[in-house]
TORMI-821182 format. One line per 3 residues: number of its first residue (from 1); their letters; for each residue x, y, z of C-alpha. Coordinates in steps of 0.2 Angstrom, whole numbers, plus 5000, padded with zeros to 4 digits. Layout:
NUM	A	X Y Z; ...
REM end
This chain:
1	XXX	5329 5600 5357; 5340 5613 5364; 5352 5605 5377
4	XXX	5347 5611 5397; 5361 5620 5406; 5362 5615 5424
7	XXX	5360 5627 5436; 5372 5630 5447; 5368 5625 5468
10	XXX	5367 5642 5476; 5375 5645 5492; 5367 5662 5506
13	XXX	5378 5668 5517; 5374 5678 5534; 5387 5686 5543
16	XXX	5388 5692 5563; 5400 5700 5571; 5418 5707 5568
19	XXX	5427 5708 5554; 5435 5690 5557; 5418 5684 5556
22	XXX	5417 5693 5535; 5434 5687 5530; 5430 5669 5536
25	XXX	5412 5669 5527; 5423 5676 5511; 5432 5661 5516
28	XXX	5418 5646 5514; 5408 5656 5499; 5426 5654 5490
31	XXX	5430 5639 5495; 5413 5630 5488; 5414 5641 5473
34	XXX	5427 5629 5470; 5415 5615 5471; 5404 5622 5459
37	XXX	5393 5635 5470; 5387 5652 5466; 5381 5666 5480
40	XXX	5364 5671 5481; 5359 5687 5492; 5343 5678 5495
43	XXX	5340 5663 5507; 5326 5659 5499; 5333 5653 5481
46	XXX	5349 5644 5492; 5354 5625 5493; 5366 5629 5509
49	XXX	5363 5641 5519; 5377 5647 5532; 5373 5657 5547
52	XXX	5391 5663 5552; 5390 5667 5570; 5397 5680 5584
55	XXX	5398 5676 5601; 5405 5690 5608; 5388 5696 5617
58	XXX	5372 5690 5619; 5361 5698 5608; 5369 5691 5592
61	XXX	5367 5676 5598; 5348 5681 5599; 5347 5686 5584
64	XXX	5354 5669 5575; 5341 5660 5587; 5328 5672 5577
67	XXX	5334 5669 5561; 5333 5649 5562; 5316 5652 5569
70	XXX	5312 5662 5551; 5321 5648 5540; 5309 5633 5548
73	XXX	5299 5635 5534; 5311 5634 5520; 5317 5617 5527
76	XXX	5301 5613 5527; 5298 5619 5509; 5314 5609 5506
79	XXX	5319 5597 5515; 5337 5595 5505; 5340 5613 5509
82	XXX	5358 5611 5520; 5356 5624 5535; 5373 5627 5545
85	XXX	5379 5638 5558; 5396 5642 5558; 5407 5655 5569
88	XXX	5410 5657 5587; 5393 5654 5593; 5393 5638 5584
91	XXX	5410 5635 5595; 5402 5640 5612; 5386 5629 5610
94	XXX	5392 5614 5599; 5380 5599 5600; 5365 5611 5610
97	XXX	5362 5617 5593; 5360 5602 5585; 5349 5595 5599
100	XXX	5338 5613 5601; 5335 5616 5582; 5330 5599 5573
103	XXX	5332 5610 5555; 5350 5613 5560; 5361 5601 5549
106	XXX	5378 5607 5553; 5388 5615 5566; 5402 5620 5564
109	XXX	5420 5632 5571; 5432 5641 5565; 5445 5628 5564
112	XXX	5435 5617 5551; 5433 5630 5540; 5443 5621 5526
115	XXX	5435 5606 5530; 5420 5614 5523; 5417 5606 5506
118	XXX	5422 5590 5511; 5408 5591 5527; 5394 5600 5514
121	XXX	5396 5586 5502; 5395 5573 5516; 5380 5580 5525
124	XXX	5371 5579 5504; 5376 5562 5502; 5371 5555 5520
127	XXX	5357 5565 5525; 5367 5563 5541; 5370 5579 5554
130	XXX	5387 5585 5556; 5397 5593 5572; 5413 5600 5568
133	XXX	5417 5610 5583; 5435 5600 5587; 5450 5615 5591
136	XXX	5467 5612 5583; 5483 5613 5590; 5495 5628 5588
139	XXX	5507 5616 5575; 5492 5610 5566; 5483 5625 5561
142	XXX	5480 5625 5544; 5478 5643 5538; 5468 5645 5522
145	XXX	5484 5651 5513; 5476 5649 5494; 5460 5657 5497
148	XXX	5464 5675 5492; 5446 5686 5497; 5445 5704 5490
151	XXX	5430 5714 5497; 5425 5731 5492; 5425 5726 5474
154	XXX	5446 5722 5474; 5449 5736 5481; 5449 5735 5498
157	XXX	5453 5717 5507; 5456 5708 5524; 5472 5699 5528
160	XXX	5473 5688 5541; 5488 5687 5550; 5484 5677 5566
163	XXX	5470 5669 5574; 5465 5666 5592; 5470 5674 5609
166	XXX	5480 5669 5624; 5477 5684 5634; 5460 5679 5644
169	XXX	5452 5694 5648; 5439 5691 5663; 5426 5695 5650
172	XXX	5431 5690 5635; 5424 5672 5626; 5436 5672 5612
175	XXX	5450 5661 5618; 5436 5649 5622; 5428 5652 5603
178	XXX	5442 5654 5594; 5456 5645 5603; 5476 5651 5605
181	XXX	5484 5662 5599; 5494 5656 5584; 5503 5666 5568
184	XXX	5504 5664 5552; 5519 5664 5541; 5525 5680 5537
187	XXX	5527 5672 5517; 5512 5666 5516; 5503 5685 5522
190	XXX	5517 5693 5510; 5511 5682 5495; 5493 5685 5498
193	XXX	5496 5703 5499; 5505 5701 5483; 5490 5692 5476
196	XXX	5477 5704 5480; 5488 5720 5473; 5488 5710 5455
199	XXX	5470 5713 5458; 5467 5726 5459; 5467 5731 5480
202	XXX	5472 5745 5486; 5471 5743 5502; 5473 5728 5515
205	XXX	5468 5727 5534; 5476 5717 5542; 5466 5706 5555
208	XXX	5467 5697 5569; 5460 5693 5587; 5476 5701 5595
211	XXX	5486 5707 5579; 5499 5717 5587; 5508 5703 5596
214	XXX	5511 5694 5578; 5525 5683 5580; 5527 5684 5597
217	XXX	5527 5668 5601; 5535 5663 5584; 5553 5663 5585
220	XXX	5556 5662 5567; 5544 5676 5565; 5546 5695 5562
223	XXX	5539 5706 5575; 5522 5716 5571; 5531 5732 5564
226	XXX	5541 5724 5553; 5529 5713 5544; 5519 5732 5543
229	XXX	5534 5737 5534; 5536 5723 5524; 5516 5723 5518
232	XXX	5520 5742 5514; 5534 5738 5503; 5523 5726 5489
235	XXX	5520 5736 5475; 5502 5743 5471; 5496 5740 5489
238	XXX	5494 5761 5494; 5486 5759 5514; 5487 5747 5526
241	XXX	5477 5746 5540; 5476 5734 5554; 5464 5727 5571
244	XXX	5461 5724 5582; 5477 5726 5595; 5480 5727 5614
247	XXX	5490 5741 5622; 5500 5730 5631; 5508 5725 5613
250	XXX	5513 5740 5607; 5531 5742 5607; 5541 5757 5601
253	XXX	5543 5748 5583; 5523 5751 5578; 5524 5770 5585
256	XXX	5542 5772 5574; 5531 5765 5558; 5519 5778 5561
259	XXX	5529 5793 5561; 5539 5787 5545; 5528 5776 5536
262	XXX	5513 5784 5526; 5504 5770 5519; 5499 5766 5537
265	XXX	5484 5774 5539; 5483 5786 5552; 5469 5779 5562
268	XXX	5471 5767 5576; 5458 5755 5587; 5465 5755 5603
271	XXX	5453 5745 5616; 5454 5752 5633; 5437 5744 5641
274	XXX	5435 5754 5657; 5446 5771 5663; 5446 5766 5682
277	XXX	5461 5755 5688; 5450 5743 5700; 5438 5739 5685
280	XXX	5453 5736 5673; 5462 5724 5687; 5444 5714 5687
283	XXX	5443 5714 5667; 5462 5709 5670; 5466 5719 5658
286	XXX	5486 5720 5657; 5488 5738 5656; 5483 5755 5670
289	XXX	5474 5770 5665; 5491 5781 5668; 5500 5769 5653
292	XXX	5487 5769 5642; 5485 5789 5642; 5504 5788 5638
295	XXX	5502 5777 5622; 5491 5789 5619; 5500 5804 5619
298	XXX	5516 5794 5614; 5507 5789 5597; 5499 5807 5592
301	XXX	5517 5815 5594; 5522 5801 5581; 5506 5805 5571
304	XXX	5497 5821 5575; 5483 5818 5565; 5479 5802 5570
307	XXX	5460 5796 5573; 5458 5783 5586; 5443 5772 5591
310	XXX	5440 5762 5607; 5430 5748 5617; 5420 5753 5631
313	XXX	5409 5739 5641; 5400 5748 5654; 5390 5738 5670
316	XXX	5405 5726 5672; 5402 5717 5689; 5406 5727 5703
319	XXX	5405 5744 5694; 5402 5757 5705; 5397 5777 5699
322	XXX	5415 5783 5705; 5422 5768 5690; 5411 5775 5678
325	XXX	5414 5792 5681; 5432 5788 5677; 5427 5783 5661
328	XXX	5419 5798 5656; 5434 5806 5661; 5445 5793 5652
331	XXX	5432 5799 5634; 5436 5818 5639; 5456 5815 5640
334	XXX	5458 5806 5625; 5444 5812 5615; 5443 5797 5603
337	XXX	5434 5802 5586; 5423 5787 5588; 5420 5773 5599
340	XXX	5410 5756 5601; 5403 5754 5616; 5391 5739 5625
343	XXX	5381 5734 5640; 5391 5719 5649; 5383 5703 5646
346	XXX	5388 5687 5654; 5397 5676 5643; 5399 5656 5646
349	XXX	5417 5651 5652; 5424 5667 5656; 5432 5671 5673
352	XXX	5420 5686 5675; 5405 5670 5675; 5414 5659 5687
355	XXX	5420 5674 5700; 5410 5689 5697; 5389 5693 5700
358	XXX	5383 5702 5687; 5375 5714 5699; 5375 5731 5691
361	XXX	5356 5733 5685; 5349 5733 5670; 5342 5751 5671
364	XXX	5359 5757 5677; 5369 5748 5664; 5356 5757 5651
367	XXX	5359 5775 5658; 5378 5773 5660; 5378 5768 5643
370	XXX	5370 5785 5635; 5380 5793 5645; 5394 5787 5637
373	XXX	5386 5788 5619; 5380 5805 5625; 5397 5811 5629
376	XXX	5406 5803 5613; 5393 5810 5599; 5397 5826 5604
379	XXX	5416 5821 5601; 5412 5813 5586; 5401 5829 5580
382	XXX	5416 5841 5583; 5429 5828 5575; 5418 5827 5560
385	XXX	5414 5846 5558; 5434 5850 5559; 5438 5841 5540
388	XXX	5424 5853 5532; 5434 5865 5522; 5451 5853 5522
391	XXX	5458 5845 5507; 5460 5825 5512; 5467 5811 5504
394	XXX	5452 5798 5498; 5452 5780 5491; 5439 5778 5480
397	XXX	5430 5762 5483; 5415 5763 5472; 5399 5769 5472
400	XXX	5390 5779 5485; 5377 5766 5496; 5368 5782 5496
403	XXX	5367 5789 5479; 5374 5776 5465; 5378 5791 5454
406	XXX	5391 5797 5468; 5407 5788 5473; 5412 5783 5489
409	XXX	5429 5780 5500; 5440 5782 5514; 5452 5793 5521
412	XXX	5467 5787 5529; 5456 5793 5547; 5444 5780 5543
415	XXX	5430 5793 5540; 5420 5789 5522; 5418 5802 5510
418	XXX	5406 5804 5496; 5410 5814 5480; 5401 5816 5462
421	XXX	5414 5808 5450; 5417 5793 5436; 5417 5777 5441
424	XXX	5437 5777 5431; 5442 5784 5449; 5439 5768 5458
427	XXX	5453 5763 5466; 5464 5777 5463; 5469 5790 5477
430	XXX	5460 5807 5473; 5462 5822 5483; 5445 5830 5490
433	XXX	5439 5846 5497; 5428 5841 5511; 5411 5852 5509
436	XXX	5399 5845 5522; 5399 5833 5540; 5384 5823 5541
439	XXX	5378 5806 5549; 5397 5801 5552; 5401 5805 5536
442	XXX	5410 5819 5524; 5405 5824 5507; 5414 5834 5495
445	XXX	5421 5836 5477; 5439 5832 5471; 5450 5845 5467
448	XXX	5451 5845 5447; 5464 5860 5443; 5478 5853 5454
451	XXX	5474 5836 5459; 5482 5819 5452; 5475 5800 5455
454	XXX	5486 5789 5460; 5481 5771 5454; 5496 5757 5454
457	XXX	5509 5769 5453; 5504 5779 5440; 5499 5795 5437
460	XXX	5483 5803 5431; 5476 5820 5428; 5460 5824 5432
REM end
């Protein structure tokens, strides 16, 4: 009789929110890989299932509430089936979650994310609920320096570089979810980086809650723009990126880097929030209207062709229509080539809870929003139409969602780009004639007679 091969326990992953939120579920599904796990797309054939959380607005939170709602009857199917929510969310509402939803067998932050196995194999072993929602201090982070997480099939990857936030934005949870601000070792990013070239990646992001004032607060630690530089000196690594920042932090330094330093991608995610003064001193928000528009022009000088993106909330308490006629006007000035923009919804522990009435009404918030998204999709319409009939610069990442037989990839602005190619271009740098602007997205074909791929250093004629 032919000896039985164990399967494997399987382990489904659901990610919310930011990017944060992907690099830290990259995070846990490596992490118990390491105990013997393998990933499933489907919930239905997992022994663990991790609901990785954002609690930034309201409605993810409605949706995780749904999902646990859907996933009753798989506990019930199985009751060993682990079910854990993890993320800011499972920060904010701690030991609620584990008294509302009976199925829920761990809760658990982003601190405890290496604790991970450990609390998995517990929870098998004593059928016992588990609440891992304590924060740690600034000296006793432990960053998950040997986890190295390539997305985008090794081409792409996130890095992060710091976690937390000590800015307190009237209307922002995340210091409450994700605690201070604290930076990682400059090495242990440089090694990780390293790493991920050997790989294969092309390109890193670096991440964090308030990325720009790296080492900051660090002594021994270089500031922002020279761990940029540094990142752009490892060999094989051919665009970095970075978010999310605040204007407040950017010094002189960054807007150098972008007018000498080409692997930084010209594309930039500048939250601004609001364009009126009175609404940026409620959001406290440390920087005017007038100093913004000057980062603005002073970092388009350094890089004329850079894209920039931004965060608009509108219906903050207290918004009148002059306030959100100044961010229209704010959206006509700087003319961003896309942005994300969101009702405000109250969020527990914030300043804007405790000294603010959320009194701007539902149906107003709803009109002023497409207003907004009325006025940028025009801007985003004329910024996509302008690259049809330009040669740009693409990293190709893989296949086309759209059509497998295309591939897909980046330009340095952010925008994706399919083309008709061989999948031997994934993860080289091929020049591309832009054809056609549709659904926020280019298509075109790569430039055979004059065009080389750039892959590690080397290169290849197409």
């Amino acid at each position: 009789m032919a000896d039985l091969i164990a399967t494997p326990p399987r382990i489904f992953i659901q990610t919310f929110g930011c990017q944060m939120n992907e690099l830290d579920s990259g995070k846990m599904l490596r992490l118990l890989e390491g105990d013997g796990y393998a990933a499933t797309d489907q919930a239905d054939d997992a022994d663990v299932i991790l609901i990785n959380t954002c609690s930034v607005r309201e409605k993810p939170e409605q949706k995780v509430r749904s999902l646990l709602g859907r996933y009753k009857g798989l506990k019930e199917a199985n009751p060993d089936l682990i079910i854990g929510v993890t993320g800011c969310y499972a920060q904010q509402a701690k030991g609620e979650l584990l008294r509302r939803f009976p199925l829920v067998d761990l809760v658990m932050g982003p601190d405890a994310i290496p604790r991970l196995p450990a609390l998995v194999m517990d929870i098998q072993h004593s059928r016992s609920r588990s609440l891992a929602t304590e924060q740690l201090d600034r000296q006793d982070y432990p960053f998950v320096n040997d986890v190295v997480v390539a997305q985008g099939g090794s081409v792409t990857a996130f890095v992060n570089i710091q976690k937390g936030c000590d800015n307190l934005c009237s209307f922002c949870i995340v210091p409450f979810t994700r605690g201070r601000e604290v930076s990682r070792s400059a090495d242990d990013v440089l090694d990780e980086v390293r790493r991920l070239a050997e790989r294969g990646v092309r390109e890193v992001t670096l991440l964090g809650q308030n990325v720009n004032s790296y080492g900051l607060k660090k002594s021994d630690a270089p500031a922002f723009h020279d761990l940029v530089a540094a990142v752009a000196g490892v060999q094989g690594i051919a665009r970095i990126r970075f978010t999310t920042s605040n204007p407040w932090d950017l010094d002189e330094g960054l807007i150098q880097l972008y007018r000498d330093q080409q692997k930084l991608a010209s594309y930039f995610h500048l939250p601004v929030q609001a364009g009126a003064d009175s609404m940026l001193l409620r959001m406290r928000r440390k920087h005017t209207r007038a100093e913004y528009l000057l980062l603005v022009e002073r970092l388009r000088q350094a890089r004329p062709d850079l894209a920039l993106s931004t965060d608009i909330i509108v219906g903050f308490p207290g918004e009148t229509e002059e306030e959100h006629e100044q961010t229209l006007s704010l959206l006509e000035a700087v003319r961003y080539d896309f942005i994300y923009s969101f009702k405000y919804s109250p969020r527990p522990d914030t300043q804007a809870v405790s000294k603010y009435e959320d009194d701007v009404p539902g149906a107003v918030k709803k009109r002023r929003l497409a207003e907004i998204q009325d006025m940028q999709r025009l801007v985003t319409d004329e910024r996509l139409q302008s690259w049809v009939g330009r040669d740009v610069e693409v990293l190709i990442e893989g296949p086309s969602k759209r059509d497998p037989q295309w591939l897909s990839g980046r330009i340095g602005q952010n925008w994706m780009v399919s083309l008709p190619g061989a999948a031997r271009l994934v993860g080289t740098l091929v020049d591309v004639r832009i054809d056609e602007a549709v659904s926020n997205s280019l298509s075109g074909h790569a430039n055979h007679r004059d065009t080389v791929a750039r892959a590690g250093g080397r290169l290849t004629v197409l």
